[in-house]
C-alpha positions as CSV (number, residue, x, y, z in Angstrom):
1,X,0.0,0.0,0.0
2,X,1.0,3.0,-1.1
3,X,2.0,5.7,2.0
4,X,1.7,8.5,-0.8
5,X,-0.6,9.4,-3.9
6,X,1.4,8.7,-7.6
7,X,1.5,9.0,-10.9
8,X,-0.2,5.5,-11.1
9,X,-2.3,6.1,-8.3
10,X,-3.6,8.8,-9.8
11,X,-4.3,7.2,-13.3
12,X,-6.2,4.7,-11.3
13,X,-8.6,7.1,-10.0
14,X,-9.0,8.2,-13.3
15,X,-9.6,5.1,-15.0
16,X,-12.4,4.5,-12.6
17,X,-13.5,7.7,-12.9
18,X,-13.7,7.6,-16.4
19,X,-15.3,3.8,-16.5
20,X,-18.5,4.7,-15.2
21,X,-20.7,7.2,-17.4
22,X,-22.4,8.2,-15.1
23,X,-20.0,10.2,-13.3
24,X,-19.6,12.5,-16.5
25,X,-23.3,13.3,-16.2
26,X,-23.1,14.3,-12.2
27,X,-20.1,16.3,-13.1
28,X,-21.6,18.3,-15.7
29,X,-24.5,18.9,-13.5
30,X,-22.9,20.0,-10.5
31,X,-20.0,22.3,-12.1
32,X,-23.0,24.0,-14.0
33,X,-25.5,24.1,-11.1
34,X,-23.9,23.4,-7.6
35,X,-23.7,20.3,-5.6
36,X,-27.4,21.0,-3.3
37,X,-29.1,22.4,-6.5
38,X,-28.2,19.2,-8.5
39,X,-29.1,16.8,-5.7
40,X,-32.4,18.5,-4.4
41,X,-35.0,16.3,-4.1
42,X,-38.8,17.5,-5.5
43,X,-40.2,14.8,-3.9
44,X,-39.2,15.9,-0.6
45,X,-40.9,19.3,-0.8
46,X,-44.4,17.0,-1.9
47,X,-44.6,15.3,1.2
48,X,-44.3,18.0,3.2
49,X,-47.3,20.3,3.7
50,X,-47.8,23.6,5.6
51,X,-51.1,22.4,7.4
52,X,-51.2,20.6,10.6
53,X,-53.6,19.0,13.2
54,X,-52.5,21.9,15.6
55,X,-51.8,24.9,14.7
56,X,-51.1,28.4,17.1
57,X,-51.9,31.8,15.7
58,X,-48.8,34.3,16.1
59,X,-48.2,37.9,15.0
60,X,-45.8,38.8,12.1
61,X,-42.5,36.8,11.2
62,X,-39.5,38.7,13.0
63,X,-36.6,38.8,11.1
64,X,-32.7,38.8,13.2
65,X,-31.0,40.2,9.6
66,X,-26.6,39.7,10.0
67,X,-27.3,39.1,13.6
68,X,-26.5,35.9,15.7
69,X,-29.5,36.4,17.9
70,X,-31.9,33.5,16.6
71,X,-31.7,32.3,20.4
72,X,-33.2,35.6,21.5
73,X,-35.6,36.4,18.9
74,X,-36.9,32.4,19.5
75,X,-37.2,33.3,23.0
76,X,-39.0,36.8,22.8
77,X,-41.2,35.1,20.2
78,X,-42.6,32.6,22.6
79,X,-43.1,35.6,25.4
80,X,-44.9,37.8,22.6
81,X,-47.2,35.3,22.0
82,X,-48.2,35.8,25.6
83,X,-48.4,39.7,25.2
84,X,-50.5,39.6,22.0
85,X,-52.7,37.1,23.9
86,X,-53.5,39.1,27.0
87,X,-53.4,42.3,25.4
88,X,-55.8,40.9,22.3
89,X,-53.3,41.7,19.6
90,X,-53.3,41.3,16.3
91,X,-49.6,41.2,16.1
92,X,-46.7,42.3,18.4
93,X,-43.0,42.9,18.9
94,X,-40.7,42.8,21.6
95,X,-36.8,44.9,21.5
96,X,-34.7,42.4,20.4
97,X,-32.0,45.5,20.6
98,X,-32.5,45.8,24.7
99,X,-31.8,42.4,25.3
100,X,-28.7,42.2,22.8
101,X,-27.3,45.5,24.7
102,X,-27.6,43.8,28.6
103,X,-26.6,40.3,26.9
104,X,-23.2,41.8,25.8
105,X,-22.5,44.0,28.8
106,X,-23.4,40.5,31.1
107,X,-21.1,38.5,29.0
108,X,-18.6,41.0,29.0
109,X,-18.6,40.8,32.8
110,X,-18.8,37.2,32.6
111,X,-15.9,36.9,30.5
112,X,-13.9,39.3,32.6
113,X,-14.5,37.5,35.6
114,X,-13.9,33.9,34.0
115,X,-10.3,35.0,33.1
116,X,-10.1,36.5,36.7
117,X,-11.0,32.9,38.0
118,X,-8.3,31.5,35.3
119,X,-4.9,33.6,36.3
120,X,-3.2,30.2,37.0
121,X,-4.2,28.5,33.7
122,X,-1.4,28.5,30.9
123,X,-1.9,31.5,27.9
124,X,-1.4,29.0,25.3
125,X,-3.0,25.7,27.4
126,X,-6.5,24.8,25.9
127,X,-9.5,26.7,28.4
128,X,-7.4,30.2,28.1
129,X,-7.5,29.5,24.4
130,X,-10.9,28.4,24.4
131,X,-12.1,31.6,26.8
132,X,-10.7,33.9,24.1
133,X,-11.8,32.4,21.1
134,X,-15.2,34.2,21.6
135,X,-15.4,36.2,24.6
136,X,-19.2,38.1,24.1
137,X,-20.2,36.1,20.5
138,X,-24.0,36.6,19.6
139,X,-24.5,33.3,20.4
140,X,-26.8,31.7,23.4
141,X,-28.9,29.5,25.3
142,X,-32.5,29.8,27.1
143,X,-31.3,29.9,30.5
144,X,-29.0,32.4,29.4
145,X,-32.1,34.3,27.9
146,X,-33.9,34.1,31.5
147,X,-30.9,35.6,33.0
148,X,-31.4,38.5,31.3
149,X,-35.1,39.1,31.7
150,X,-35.3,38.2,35.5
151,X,-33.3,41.0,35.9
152,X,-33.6,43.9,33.3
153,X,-37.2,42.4,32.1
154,X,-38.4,42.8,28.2
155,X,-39.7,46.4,26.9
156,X,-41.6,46.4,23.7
157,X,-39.3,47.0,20.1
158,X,-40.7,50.9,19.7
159,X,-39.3,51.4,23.5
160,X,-35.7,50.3,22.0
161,X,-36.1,50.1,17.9
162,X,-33.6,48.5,16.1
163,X,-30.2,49.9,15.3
164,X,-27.4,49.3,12.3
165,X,-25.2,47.6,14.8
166,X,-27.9,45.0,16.0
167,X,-29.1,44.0,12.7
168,X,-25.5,43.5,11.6
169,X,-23.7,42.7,14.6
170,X,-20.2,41.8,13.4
171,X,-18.6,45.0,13.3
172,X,-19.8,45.7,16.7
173,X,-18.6,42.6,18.2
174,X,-15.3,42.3,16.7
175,X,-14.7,46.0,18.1
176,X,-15.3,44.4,21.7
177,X,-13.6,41.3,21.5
178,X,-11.0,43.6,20.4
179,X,-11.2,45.2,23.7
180,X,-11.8,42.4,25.9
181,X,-8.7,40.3,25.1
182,X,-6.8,43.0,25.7
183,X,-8.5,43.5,28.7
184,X,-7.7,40.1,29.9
185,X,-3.9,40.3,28.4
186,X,-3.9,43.5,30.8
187,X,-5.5,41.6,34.2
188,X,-3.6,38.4,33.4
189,X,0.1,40.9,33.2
190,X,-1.0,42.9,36.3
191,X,-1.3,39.8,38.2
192,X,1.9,38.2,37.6
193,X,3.3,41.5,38.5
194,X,2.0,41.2,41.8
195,X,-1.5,42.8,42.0
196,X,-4.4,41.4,43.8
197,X,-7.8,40.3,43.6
198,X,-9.6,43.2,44.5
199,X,-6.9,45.7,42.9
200,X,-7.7,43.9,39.5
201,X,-11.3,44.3,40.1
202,X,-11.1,47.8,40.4
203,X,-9.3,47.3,36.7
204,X,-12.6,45.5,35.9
205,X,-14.7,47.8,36.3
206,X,-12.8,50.5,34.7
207,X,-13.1,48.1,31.6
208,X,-16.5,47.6,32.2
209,X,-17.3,51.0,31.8
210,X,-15.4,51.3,28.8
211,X,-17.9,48.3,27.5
212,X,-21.1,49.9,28.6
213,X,-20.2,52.9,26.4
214,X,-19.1,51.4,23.7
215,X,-22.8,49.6,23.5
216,X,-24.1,53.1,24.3
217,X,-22.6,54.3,21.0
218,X,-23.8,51.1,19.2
219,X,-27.2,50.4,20.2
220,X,-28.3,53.4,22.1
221,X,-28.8,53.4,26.1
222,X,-32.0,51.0,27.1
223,X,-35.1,53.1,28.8
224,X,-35.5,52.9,32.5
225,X,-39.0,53.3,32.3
226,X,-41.3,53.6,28.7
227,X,-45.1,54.0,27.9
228,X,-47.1,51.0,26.3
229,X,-49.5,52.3,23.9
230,X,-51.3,50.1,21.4
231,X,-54.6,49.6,20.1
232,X,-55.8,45.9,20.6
233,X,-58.0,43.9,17.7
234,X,-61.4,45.7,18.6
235,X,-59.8,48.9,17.7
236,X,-59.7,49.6,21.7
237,X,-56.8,52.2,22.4
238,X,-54.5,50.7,25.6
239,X,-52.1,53.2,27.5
240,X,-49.5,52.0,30.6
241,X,-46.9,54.8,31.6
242,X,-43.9,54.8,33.8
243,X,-43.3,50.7,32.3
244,X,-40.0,49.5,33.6
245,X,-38.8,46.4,31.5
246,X,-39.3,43.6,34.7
247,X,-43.1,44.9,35.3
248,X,-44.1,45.0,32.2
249,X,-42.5,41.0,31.6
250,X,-44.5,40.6,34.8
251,X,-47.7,42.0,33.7
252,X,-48.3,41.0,30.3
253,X,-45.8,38.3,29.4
254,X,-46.6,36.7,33.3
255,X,-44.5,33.4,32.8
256,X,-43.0,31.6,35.3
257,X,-39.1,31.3,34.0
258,X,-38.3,28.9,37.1
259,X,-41.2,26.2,35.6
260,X,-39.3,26.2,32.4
261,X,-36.2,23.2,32.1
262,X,-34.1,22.2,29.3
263,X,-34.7,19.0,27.7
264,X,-31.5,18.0,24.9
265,X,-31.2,14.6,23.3
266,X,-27.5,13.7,23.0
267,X,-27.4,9.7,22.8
268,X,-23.5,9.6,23.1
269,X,-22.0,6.9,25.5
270,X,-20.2,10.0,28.0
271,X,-23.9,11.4,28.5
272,X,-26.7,8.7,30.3
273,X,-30.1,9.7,29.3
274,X,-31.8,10.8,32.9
275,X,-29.4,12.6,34.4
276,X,-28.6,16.9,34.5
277,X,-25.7,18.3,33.1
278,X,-24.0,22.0,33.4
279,X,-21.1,23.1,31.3
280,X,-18.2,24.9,32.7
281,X,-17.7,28.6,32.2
282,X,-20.7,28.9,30.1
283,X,-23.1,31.7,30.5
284,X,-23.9,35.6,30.9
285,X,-25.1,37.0,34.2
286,X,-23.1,36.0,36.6
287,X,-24.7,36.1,39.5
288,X,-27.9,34.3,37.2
289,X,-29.1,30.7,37.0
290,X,-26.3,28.6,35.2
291,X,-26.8,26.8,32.3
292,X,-28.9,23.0,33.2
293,X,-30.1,20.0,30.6
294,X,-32.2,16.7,31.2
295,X,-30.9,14.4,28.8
296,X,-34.0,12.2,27.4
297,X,-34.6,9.6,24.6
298,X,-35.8,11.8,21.9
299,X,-39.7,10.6,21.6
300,X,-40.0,11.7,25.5
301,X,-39.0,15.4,23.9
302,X,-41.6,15.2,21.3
303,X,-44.2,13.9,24.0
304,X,-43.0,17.3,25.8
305,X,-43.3,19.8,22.8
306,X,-46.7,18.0,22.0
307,X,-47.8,18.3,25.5
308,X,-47.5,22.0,25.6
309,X,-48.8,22.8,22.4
310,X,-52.1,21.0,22.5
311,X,-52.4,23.3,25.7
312,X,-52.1,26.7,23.3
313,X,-48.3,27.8,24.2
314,X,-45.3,27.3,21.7
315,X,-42.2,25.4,22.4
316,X,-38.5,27.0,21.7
317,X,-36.2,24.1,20.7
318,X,-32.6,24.5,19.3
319,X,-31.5,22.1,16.3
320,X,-28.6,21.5,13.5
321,X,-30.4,23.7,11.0
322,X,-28.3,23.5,8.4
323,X,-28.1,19.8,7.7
324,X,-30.8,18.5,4.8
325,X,-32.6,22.0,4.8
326,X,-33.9,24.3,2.1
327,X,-34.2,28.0,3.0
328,X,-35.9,29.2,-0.1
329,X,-38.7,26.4,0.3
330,X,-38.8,26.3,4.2
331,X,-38.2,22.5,4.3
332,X,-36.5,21.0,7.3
333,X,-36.2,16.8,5.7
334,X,-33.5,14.2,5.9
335,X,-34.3,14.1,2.1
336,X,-34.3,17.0,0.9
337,X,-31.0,16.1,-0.8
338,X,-29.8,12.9,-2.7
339,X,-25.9,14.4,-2.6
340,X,-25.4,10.8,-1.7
341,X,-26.3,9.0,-4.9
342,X,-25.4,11.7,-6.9
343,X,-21.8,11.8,-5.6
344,X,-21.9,7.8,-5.5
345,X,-20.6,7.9,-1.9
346,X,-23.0,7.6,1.3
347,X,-23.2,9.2,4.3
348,X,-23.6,7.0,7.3
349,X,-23.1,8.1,10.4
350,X,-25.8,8.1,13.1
351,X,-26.9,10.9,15.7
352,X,-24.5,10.3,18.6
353,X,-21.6,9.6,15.7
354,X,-22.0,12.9,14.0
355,X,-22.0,14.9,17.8
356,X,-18.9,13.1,18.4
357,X,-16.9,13.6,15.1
358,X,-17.7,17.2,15.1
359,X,-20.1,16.9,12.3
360,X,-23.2,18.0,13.9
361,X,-24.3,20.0,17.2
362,X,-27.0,22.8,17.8
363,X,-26.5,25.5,15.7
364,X,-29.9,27.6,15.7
365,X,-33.0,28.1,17.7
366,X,-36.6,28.7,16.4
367,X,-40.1,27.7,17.9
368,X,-42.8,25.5,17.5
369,X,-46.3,26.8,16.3
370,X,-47.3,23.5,15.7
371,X,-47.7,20.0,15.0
372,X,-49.7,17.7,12.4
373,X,-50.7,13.9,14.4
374,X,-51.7,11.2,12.3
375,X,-54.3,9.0,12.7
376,X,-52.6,7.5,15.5
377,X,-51.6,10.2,17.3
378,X,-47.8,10.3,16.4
379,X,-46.3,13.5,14.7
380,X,-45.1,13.2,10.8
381,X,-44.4,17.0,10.4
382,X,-43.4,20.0,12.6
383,X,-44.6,23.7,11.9
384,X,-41.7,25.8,12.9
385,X,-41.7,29.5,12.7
386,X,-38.2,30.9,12.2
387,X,-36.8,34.2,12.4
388,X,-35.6,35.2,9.2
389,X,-37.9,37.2,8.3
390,X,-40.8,36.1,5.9
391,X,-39.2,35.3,2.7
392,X,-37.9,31.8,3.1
393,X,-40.6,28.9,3.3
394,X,-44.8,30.1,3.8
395,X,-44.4,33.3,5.1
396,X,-41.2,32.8,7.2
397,X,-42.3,29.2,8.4
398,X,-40.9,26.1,8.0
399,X,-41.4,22.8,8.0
400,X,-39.8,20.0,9.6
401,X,-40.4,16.2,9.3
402,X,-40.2,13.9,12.1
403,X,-37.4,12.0,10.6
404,X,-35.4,15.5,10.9
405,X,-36.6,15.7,14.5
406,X,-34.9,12.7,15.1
407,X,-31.4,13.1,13.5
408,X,-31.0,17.3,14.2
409,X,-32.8,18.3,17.5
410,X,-30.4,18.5,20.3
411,X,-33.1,20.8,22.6
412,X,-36.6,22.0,23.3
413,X,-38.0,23.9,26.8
414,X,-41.2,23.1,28.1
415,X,-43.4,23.7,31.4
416,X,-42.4,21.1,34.1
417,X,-46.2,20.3,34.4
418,X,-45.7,18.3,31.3
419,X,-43.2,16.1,32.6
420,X,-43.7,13.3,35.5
421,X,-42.4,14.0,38.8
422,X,-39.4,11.7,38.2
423,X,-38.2,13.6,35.1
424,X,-38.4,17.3,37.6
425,X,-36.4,15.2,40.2
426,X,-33.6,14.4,37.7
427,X,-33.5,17.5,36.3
428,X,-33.1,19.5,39.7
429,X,-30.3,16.6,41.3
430,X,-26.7,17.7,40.9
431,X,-25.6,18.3,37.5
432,X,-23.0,16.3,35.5
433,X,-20.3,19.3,34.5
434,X,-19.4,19.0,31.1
435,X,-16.1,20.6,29.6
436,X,-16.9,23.6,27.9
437,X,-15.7,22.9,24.5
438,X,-18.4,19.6,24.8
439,X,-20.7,19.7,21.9
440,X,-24.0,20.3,24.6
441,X,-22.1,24.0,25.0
442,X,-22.7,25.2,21.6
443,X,-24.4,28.5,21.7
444,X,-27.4,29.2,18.8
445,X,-26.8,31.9,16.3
């Protein structure tokens, strides 16, 4: 065997290549067309219909633009719902700006104090590397989400509109990372020079300040208090004055955050299904709620998201969106694509396989408006609404088969009345900690 590719290897390949006419034909397509355009699959789109045995009614398709925020905007989609419905709305909106600005200035913080926690830990040794790959990304999680609104609340998108730098985050972000690593090359130097743990605070928060401007400049300053005024479906005029942003989550979004848990499927052998699991150093607030799972067979998360939604309220979930999916037609289906048999190779690899090798993880959160049951109960297709605005799919929602379920959801969030007792007891016992470059830390964008 050959420990390098020759002359005669190379003629081989060819030969082969060559032998098989077939290969010309594929080749032809995809140099003219592209790979996913040449192996898309029409019967895929067929099978999958936009109508479903339950179906919620929600306001107008959000869109997140160049922003990583699909975590957010999933998030303050569900709570909306809740706004529109006690406030008998047509349609509504919630800042997606406020909770960008406090998300950056908490992970900012966060960040600050995980490299104060870290002084010991090698530059070049792998958690320093991985803590300054992405200190403040636009990335997240649910509980991460809570964090924020237990303690700066939600305001409605007029009270904070939209700015260039939250639609299109990068330059914004990449101006603060900037900053933050050499904030952390600056604590890291003091304290090998000697300084101590409450003189390199007092350096914190001179950087933290620095932060919090910056943001000013970027997104604008979040209200400390706002009016509400909107005019509900009976052409009835509402007015609420003096609003901060935790009484107005309390009075017209009125959810429970602590009844809300985590449920991810990740069937790899270093993660039993029943238990809790954390990851280290990953998170925002500081002082907040840290990140926590309940592994569970996958058909116990469907039971969940079903659950809920036959009792009116949608379901956030975080999945691999961009494996076997079709923006322009909305279409979330492990056969979307033949690029398979069209490249005359196969891909193999099952669920816990492809979180292992890299090859899959969560990548993007959207919500659940609905479900379509068969005659026996069991779910064939998933209505999802998204949040990239309303061009891609019906109107900005898509559609997911339950064969994609299985293969590319890693997470949904439910109420805990929906899940036996057992279930709550193994979520609340002591976490499993997993190391925060596990795939289960990914952060949707």
């Amino acid at each position: 065997m050959n420990h390098d590719i020759t002359n005669e290897v190379l003629a081989e390949f060819s030969t082969a290549f060559s032998s098989n006419p077939v290969n010309r034909i594929a080749m032809n397509a995809v140099t003219s067309a592209g790979l996913l355009a040449s192996s898309k699959n029409p019967m895929a789109q067929r099978e999958s219909r936009h109508s479903y045995s339950i179906s919620l009614e929600q306001g107008e398709i959000t869109n997140q633009k160049q922003s990583g925020r699909c975590w957010m905007f999933a998030a303050l989609n569900t709570f909306r719902f809740e706004v529109m419905k006690n406030l008998n709305l047509k349609t509504f909106e919630l800042s997606q700006n406020y909770t960008l600005f406090y998300d950056k200035l908490e992970k900012s913080n966060y960040f600050l104090e995980s490299i104060l926690e870290t002084l010991d830990e090698p530059t070049q040794g792998r958690l320093i590397s991985f803590l300054l790959s992405a200190p403040l990304g636009d990335g997240g999680q649910w509980d991460m989400l809570c964090n924020l609104v237990r303690k700066y609340g939600v305001v409605p998108k007029e009270a904070m509109p939209e700015t260039v730098s939250s639609s299109a985050t990068r330059e914004m972000t990449s101006a603060l990372t900037r900053k933050l690593r050499e904030d952390a090359c600056r604590l890291r130097k003091a304290y090998a020079d000697g300084s101590t743990l409450d003189e390199l605070r007092q350096k914190k928060e001179a950087m933290m300040e620095e932060i919090y401007r910056v943001l000013c400049i970027c997104l604008g300053e979040p209200p400390k208090t706002f009016d509400l005024e909107v005019t509900d479906k009976d052409d009835k005029f509402i007015r609420d004055t003096n609003l901060t942003g935790t009484a107005f989550f309390e009075k017209y979004v009125g959810l429970n955050l602590d009844d809300y848990v985590s449920l991810i499927n990740a069937p790899t052998a270093d993660k039993p299904y029943h238990r809790s699991y954390s990851v280290k150093f990953l998170g925002n607030v500081k002082e907040g709620c840290p990140v926590r799972y309940l592994n569970l067979p996958i058909e116990e998360l469907k039971k969940a998201a079903i659950a809920q939604m036959k009792d009116g309220s949608p379901v956030w979930f975080g999945c691999d969106v961009g494996k076997d999916s079709s923006r322009d037609e909305g279409l979330l289906d492990t056969n979307t694509y033949q690029t398979d048999k069209l490249l005359g190779v196969t891909f193999g690899m099952n669920k816990a396989e492809r979180l292992e090798y890299g090859e899959s993880l969560m990548t993007h959160a959207m919500v659940f408006q609905g479900v379509n049951l068969d005659e026996e109960g069991k779910p064939n297709r998933w209505r999802v609404e998204n949040s990239w605005g309303d061009a891609p799919g019906k109107k900005g929602y898509y559609v997911m088969s339950d064969e994609w379920f299985d293969e590319y959801m890693y997470q949904i969030v439910v109420n805990k009345k929906y899940l036996p007792d057992s279930y709550i007891a193994e979520y609340d016992s002591e976490p499993i900690m997993l190391e925060p470059w596990d795939p289960m830390g990914s952060l949707a964008l």
